[in-house]
PyMOL Python script that loads the backbone (N, CA, C, O; Angstrom):
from pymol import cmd

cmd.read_pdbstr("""\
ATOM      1  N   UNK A   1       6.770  16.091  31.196  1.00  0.00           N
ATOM      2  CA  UNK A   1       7.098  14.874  31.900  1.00  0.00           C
ATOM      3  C   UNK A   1       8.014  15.239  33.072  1.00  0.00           C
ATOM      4  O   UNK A   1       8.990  15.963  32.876  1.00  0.00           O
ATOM      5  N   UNK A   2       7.654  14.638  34.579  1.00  0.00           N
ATOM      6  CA  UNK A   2       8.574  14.962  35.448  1.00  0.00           C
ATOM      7  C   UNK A   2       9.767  14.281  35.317  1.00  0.00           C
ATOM      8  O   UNK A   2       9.707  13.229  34.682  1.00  0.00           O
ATOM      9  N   UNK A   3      11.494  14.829  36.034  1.00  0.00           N
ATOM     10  CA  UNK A   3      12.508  13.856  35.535  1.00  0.00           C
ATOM     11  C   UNK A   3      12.238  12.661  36.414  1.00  0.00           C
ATOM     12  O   UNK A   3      13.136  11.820  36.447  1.00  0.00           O
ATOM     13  N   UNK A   4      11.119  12.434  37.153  1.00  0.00           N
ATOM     14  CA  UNK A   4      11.802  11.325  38.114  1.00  0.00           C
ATOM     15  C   UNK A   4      11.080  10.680  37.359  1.00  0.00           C
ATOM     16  O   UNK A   4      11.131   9.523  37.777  1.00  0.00           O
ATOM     17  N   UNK A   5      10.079  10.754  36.020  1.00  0.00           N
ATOM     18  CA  UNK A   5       9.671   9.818  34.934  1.00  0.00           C
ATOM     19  C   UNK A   5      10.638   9.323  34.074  1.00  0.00           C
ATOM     20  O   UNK A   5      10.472   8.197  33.605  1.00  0.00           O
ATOM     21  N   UNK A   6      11.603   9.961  33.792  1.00  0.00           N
ATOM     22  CA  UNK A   6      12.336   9.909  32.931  1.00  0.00           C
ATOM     23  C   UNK A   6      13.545   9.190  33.617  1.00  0.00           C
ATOM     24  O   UNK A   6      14.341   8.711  32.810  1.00  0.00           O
ATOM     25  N   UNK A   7      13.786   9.052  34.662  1.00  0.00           N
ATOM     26  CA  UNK A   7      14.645   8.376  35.281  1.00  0.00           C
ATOM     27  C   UNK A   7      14.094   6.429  35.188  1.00  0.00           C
ATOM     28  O   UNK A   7      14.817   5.561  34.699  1.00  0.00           O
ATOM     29  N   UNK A   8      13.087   6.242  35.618  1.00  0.00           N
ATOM     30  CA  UNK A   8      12.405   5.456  35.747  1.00  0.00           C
ATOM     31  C   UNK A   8      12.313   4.895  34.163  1.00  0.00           C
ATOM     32  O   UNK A   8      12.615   3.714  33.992  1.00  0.00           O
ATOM     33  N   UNK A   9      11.970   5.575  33.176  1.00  0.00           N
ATOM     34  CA  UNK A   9      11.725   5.446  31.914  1.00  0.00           C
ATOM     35  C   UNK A   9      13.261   4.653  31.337  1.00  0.00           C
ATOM     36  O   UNK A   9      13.462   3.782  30.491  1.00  0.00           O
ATOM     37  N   UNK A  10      14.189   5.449  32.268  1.00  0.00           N
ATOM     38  CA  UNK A  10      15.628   5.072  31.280  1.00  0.00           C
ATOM     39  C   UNK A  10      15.949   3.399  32.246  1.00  0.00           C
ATOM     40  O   UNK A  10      16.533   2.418  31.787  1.00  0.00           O
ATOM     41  N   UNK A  11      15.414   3.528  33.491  1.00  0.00           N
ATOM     42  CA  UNK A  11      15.784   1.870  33.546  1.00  0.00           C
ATOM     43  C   UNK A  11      15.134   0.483  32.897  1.00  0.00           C
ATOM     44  O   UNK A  11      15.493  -0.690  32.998  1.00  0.00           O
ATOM     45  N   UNK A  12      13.956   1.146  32.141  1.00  0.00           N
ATOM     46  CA  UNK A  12      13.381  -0.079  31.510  1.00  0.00           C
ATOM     47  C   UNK A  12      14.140  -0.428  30.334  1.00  0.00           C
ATOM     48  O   UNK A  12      14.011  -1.512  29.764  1.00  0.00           O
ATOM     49  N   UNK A  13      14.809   0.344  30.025  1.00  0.00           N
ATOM     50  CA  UNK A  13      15.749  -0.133  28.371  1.00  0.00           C
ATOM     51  C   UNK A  13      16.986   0.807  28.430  1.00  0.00           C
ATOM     52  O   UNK A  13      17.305   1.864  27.886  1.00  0.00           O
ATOM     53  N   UNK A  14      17.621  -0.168  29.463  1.00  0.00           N
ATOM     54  CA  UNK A  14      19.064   0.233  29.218  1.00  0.00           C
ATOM     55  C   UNK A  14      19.948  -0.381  28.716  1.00  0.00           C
ATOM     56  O   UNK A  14      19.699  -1.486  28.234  1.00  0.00           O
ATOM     57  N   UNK A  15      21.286   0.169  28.679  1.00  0.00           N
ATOM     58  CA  UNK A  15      22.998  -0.287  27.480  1.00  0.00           C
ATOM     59  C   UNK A  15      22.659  -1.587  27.854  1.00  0.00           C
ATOM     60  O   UNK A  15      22.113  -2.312  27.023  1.00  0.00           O
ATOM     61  N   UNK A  16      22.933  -2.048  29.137  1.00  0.00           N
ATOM     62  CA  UNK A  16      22.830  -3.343  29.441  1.00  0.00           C
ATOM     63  C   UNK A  16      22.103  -4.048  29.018  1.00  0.00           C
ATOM     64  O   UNK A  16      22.723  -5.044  28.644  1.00  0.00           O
ATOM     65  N   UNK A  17      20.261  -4.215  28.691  1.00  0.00           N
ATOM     66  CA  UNK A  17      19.951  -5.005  28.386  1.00  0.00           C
ATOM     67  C   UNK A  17      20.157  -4.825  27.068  1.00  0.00           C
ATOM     68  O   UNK A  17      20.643  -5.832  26.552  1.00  0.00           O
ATOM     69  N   UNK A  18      19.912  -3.617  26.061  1.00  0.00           N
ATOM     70  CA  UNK A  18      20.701  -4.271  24.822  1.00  0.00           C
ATOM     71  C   UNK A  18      21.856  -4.673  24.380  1.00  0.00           C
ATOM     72  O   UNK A  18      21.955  -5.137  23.244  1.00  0.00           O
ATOM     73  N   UNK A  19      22.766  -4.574  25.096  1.00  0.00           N
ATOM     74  CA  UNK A  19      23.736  -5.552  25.021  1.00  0.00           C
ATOM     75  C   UNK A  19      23.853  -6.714  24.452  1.00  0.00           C
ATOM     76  O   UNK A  19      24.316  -7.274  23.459  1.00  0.00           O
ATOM     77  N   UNK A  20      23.012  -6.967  25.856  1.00  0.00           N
ATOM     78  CA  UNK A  20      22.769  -8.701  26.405  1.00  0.00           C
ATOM     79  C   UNK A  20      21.573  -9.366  25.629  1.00  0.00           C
ATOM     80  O   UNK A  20      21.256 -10.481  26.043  1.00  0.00           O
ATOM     81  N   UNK A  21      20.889  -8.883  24.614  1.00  0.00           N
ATOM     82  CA  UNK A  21      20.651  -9.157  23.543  1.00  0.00           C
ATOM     83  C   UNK A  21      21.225 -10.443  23.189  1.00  0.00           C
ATOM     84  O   UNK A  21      22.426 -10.642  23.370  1.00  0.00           O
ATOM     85  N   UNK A  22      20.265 -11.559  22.572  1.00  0.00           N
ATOM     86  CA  UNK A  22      20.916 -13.104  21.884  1.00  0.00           C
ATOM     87  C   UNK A  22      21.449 -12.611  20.730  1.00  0.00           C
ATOM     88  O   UNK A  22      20.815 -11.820  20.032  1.00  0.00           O
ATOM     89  N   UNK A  23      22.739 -13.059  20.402  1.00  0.00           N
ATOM     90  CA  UNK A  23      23.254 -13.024  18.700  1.00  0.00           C
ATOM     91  C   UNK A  23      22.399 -13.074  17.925  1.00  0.00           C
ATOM     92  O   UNK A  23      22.304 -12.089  17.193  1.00  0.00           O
ATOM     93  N   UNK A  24      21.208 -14.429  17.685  1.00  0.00           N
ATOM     94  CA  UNK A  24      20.450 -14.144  16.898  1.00  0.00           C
ATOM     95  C   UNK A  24      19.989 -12.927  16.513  1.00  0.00           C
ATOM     96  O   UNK A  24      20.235 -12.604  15.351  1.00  0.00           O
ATOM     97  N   UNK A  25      19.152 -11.885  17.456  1.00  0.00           N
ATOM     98  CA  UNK A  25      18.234 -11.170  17.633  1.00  0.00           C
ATOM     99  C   UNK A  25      19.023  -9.927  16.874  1.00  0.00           C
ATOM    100  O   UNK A  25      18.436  -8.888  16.572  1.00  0.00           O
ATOM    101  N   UNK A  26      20.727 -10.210  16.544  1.00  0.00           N
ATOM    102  CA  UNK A  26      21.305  -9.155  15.893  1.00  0.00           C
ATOM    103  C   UNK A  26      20.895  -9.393  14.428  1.00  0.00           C
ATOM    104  O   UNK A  26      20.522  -8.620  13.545  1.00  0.00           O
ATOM    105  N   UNK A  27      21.070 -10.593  14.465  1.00  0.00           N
ATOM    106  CA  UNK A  27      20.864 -10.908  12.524  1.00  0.00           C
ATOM    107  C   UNK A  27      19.104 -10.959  12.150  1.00  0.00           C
ATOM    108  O   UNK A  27      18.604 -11.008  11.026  1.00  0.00           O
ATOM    109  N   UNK A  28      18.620 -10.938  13.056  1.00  0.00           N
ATOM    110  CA  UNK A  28      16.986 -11.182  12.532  1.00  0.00           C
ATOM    111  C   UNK A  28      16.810  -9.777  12.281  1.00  0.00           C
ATOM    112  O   UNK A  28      15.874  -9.618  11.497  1.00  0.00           O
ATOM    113  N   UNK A  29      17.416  -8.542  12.688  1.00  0.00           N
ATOM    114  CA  UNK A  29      16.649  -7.558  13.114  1.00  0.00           C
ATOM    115  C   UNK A  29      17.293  -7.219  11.686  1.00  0.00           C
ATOM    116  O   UNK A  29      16.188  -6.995  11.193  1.00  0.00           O
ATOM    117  N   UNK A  30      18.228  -6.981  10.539  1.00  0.00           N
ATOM    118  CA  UNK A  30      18.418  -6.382   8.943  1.00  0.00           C
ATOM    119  C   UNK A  30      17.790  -7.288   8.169  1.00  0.00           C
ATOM    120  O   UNK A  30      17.400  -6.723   7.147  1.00  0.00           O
ATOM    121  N   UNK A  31      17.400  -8.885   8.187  1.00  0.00           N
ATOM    122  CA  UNK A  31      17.195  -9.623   7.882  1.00  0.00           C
ATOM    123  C   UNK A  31      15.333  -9.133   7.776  1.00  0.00           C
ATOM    124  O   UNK A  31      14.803  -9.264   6.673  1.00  0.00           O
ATOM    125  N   UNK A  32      14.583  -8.663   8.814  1.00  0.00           N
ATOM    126  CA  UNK A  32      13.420  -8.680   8.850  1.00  0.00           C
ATOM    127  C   UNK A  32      13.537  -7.464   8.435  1.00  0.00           C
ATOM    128  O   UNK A  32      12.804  -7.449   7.446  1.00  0.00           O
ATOM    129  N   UNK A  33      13.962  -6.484   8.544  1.00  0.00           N
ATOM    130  CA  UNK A  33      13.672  -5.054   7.730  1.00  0.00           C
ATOM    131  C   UNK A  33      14.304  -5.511   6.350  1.00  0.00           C
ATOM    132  O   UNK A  33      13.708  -5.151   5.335  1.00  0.00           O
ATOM    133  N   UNK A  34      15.181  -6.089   6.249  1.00  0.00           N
ATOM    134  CA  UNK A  34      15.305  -5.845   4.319  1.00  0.00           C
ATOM    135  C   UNK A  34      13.784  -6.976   3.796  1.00  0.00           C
ATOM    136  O   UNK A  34      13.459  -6.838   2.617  1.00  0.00           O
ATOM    137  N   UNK A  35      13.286  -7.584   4.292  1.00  0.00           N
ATOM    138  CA  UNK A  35      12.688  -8.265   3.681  1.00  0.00           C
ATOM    139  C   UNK A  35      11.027  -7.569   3.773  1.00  0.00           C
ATOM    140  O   UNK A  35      10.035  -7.967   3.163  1.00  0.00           O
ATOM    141  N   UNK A  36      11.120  -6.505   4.668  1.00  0.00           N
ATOM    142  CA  UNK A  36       9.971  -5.573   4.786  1.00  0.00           C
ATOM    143  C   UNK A  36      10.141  -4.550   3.724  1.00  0.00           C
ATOM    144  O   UNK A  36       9.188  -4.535   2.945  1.00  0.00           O
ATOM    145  N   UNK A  37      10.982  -3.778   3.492  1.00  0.00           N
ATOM    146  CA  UNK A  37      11.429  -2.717   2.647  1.00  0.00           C
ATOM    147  C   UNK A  37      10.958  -3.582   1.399  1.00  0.00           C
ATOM    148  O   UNK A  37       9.812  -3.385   0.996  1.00  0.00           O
ATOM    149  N   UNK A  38      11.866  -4.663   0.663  1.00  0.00           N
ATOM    150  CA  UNK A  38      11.592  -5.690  -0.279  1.00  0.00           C
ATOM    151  C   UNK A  38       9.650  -5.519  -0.659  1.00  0.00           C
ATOM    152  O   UNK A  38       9.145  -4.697  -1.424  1.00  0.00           O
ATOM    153  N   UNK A  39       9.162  -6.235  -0.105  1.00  0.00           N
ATOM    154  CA  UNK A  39       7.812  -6.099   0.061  1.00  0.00           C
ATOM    155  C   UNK A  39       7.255  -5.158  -0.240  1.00  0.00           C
ATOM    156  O   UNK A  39       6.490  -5.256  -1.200  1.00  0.00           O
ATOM    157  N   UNK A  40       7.399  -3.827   0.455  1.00  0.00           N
ATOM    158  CA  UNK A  40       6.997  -2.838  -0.169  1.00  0.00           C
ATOM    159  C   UNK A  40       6.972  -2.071  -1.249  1.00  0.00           C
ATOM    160  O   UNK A  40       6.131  -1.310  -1.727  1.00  0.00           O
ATOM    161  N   UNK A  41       8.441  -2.526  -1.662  1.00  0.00           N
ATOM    162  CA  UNK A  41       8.723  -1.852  -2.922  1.00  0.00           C
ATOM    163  C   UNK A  41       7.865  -2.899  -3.708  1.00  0.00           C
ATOM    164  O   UNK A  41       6.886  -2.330  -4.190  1.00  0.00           O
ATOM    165  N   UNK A  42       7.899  -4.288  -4.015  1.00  0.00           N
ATOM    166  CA  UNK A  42       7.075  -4.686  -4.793  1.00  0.00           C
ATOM    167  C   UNK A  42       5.926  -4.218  -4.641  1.00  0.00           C
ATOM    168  O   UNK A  42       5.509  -3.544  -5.583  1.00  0.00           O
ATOM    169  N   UNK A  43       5.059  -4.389  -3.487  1.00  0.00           N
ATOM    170  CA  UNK A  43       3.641  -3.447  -3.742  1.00  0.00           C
ATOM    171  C   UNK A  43       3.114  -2.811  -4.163  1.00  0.00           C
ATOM    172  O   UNK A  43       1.964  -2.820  -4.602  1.00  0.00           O
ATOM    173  N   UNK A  44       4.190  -1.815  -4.090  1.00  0.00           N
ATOM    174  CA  UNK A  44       4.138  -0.285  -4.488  1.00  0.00           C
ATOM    175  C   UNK A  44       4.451  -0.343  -6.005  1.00  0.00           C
ATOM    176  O   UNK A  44       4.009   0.596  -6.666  1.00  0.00           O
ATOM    177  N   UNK A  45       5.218  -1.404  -6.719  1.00  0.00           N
ATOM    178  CA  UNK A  45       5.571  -0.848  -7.976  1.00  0.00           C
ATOM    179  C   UNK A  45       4.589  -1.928  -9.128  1.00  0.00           C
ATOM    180  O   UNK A  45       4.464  -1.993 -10.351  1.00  0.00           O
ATOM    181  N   UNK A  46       4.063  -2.622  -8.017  1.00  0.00           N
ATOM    182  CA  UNK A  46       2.829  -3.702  -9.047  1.00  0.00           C
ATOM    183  C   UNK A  46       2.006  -2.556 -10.404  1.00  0.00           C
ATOM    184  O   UNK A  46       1.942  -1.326 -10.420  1.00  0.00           O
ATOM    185  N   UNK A  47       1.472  -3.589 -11.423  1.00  0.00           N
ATOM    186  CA  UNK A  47       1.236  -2.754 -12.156  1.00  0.00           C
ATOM    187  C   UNK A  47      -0.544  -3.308 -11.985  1.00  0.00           C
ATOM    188  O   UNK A  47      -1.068  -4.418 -12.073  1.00  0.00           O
ATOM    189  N   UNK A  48      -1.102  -1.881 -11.698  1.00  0.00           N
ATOM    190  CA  UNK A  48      -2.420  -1.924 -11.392  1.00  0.00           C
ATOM    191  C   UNK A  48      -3.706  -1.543 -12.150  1.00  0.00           C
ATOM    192  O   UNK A  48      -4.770  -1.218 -11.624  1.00  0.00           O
ATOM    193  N   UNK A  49      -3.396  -1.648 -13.701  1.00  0.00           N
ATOM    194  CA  UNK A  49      -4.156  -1.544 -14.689  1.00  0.00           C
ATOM    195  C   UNK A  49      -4.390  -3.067 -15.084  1.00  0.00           C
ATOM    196  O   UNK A  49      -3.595  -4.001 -14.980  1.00  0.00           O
ATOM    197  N   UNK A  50      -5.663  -3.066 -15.554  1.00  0.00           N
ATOM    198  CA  UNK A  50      -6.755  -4.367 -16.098  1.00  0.00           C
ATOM    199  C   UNK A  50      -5.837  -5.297 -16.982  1.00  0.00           C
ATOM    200  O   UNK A  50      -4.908  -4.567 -17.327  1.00  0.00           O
ATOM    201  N   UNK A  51      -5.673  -6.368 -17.437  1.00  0.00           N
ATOM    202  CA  UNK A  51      -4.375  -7.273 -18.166  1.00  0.00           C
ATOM    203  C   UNK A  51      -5.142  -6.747 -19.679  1.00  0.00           C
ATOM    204  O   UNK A  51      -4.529  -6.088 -20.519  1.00  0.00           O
ATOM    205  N   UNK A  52      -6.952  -7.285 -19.868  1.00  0.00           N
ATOM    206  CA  UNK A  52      -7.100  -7.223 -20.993  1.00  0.00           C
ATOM    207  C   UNK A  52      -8.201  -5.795 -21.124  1.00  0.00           C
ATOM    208  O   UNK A  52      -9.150  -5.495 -20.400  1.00  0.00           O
ATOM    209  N   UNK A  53      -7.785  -5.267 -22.035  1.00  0.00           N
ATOM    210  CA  UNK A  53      -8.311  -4.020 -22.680  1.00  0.00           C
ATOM    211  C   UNK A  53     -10.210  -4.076 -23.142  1.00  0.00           C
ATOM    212  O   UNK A  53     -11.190  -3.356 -22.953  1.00  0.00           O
ATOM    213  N   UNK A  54      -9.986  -5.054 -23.649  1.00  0.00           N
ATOM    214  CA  UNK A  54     -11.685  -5.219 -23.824  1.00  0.00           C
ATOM    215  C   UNK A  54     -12.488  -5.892 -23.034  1.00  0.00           C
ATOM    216  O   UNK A  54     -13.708  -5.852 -23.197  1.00  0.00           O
ATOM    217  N   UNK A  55     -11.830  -6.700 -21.940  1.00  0.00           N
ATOM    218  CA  UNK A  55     -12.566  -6.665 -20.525  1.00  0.00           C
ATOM    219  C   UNK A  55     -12.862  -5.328 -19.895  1.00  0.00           C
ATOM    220  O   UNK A  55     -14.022  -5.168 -19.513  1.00  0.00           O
ATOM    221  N   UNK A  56     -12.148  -4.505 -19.752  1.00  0.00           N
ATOM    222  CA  UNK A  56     -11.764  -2.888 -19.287  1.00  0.00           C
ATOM    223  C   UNK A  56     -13.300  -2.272 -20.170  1.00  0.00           C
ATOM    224  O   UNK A  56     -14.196  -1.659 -19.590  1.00  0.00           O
ATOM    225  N   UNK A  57     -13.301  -2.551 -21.381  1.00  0.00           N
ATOM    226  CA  UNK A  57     -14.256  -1.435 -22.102  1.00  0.00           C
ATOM    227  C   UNK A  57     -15.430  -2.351 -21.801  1.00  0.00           C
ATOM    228  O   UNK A  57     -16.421  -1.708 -21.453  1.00  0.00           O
ATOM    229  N   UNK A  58     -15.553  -3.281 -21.824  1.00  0.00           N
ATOM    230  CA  UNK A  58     -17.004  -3.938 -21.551  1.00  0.00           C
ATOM    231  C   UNK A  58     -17.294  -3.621 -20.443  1.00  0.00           C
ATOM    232  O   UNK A  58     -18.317  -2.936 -20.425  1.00  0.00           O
ATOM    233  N   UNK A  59     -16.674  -3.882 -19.076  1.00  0.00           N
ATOM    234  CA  UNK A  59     -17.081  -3.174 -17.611  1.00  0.00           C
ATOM    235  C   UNK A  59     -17.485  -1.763 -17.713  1.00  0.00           C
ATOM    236  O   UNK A  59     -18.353  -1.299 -16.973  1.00  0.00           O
ATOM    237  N   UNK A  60     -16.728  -0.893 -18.831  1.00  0.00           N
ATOM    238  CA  UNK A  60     -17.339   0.504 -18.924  1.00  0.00           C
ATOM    239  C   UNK A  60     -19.121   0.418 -19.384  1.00  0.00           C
ATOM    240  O   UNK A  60     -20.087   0.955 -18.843  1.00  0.00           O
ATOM    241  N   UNK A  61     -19.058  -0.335 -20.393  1.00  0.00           N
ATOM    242  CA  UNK A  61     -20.135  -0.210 -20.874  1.00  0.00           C
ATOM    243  C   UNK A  61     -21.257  -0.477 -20.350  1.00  0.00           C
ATOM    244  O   UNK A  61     -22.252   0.195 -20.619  1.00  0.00           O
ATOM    245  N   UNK A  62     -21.288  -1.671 -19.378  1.00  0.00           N
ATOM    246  CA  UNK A  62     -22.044  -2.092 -18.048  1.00  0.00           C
ATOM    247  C   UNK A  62     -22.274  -1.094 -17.696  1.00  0.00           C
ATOM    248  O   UNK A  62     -23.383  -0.616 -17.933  1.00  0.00           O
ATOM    249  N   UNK A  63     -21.442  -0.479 -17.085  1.00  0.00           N
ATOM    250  CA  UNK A  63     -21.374   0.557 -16.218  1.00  0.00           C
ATOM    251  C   UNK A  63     -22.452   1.735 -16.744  1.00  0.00           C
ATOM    252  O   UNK A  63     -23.504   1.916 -16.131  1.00  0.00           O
ATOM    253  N   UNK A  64     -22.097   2.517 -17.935  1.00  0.00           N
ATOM    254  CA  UNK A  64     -22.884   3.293 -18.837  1.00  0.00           C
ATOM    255  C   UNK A  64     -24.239   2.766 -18.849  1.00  0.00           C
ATOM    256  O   UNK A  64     -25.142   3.600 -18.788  1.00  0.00           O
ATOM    257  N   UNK A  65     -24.579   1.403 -18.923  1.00  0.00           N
ATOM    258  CA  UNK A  65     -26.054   0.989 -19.281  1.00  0.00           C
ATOM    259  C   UNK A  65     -26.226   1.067 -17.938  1.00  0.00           C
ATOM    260  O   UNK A  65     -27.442   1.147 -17.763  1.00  0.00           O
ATOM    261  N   UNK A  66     -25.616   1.088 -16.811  1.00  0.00           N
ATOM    262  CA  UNK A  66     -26.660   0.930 -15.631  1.00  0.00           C
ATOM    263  C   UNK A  66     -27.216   2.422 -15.285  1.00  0.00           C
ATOM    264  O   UNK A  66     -27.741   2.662 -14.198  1.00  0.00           O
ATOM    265  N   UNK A  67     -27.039   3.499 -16.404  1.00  0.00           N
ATOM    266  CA  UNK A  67     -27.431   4.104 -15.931  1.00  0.00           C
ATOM    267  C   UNK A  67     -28.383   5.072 -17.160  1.00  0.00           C
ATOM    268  O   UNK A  67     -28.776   6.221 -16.961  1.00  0.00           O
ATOM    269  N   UNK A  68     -28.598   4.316 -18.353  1.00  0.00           N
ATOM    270  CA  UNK A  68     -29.353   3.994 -19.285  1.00  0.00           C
ATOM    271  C   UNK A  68     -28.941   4.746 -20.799  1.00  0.00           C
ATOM    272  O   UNK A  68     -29.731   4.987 -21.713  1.00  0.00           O
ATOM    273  N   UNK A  69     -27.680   4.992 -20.773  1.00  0.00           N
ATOM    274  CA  UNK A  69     -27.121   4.615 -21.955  1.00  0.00           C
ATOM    275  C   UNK A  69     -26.927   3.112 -22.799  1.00  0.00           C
ATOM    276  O   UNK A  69     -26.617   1.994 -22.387  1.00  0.00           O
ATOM    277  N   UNK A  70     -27.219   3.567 -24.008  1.00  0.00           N
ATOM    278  CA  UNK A  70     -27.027   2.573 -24.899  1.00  0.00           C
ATOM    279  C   UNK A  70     -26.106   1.838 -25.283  1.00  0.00           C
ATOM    280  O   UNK A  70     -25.876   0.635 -25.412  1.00  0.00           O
ATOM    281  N   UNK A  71     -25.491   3.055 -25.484  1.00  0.00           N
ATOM    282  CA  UNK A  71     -24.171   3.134 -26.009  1.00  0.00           C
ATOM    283  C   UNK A  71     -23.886   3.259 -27.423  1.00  0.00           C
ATOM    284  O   UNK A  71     -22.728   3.382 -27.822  1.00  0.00           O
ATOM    285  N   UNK A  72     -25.141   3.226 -28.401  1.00  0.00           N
ATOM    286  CA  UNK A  72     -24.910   3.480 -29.904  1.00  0.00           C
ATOM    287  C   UNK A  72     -24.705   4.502 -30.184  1.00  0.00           C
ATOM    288  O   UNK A  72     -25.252   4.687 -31.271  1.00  0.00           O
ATOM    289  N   UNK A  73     -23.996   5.753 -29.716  1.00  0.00           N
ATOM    290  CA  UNK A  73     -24.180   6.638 -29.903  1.00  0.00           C
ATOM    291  C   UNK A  73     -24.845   8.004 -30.017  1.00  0.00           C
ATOM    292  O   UNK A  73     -24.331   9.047 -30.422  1.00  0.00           O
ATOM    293  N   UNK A  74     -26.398   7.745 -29.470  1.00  0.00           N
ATOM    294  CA  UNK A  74     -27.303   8.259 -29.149  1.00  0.00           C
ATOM    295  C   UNK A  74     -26.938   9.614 -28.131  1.00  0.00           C
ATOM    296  O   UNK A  74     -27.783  10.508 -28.170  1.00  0.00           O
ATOM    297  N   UNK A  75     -26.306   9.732 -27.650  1.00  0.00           N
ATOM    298  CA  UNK A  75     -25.995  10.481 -26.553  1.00  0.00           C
ATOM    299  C   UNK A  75     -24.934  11.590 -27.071  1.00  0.00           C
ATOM    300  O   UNK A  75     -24.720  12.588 -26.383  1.00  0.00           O
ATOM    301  N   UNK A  76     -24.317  11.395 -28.231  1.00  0.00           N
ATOM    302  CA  UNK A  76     -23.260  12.268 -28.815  1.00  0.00           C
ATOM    303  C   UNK A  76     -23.445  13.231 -29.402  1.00  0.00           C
ATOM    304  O   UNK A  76     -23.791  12.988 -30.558  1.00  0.00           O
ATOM    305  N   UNK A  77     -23.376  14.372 -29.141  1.00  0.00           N
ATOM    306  CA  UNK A  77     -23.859  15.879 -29.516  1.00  0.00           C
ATOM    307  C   UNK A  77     -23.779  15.960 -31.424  1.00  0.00           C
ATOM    308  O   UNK A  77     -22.816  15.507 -32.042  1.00  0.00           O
ATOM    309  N   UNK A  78     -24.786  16.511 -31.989  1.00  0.00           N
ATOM    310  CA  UNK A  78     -24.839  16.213 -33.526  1.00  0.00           C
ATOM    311  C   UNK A  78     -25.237  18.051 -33.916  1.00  0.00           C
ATOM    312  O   UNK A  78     -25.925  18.951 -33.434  1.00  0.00           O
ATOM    313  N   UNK A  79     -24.422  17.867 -34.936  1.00  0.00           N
ATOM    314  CA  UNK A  79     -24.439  19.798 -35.357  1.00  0.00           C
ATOM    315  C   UNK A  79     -25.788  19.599 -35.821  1.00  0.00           C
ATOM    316  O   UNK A  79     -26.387  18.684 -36.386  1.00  0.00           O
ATOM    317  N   UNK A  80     -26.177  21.174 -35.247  1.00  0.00           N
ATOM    318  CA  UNK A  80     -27.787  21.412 -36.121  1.00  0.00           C
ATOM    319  C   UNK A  80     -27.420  21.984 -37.482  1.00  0.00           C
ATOM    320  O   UNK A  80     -26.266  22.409 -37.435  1.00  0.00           O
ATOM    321  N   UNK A  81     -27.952  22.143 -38.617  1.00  0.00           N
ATOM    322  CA  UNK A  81     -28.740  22.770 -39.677  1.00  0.00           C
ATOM    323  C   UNK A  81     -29.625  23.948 -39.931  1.00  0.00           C
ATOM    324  O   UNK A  81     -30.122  24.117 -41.044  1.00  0.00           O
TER     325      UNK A  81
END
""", "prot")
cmd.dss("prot")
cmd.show_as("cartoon", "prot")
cmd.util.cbc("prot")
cmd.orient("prot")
């Protein structure tokens, strides 16, 4: 970057205009990040397993027949003799 970019660059956001910033715009700005951080952490810590267990195994089993299991057991390796 040439400096006479960087000169130019530093008058678009200078001390002065943040300064001169509205009071508000001081309190919105921890106010909107704690309530972003907040958010995320809930997101992130949701619990993302199925509520009921035998809904969970029936979707398996769907699943298994769509691809032509039975599911009686047929498919389970049996000692020879």
């Amino acid at each position: 970057m040439h400096p006479d970019q960087l000169v130019a660059a530093g008058h678009l956001v200078s001390a002065a205009s943040v300064a001169n910033a509205p009071f508000w715009f001081w309190w919105l700005v921890p106010v909107v990040t704690t309530a972003v951080v907040v958010a995320g952490v809930w997101l992130s810590r949701r619990d993302r397993r199925p509520a009921h267990a035998e809904r969970s195994v029936d979707e398996y089993a769907r699943f298994r027949a769509a691809f032509g299991h039975r599911g009686d057991g047929d498919d389970v390796p049996r000692p020879t003799r």
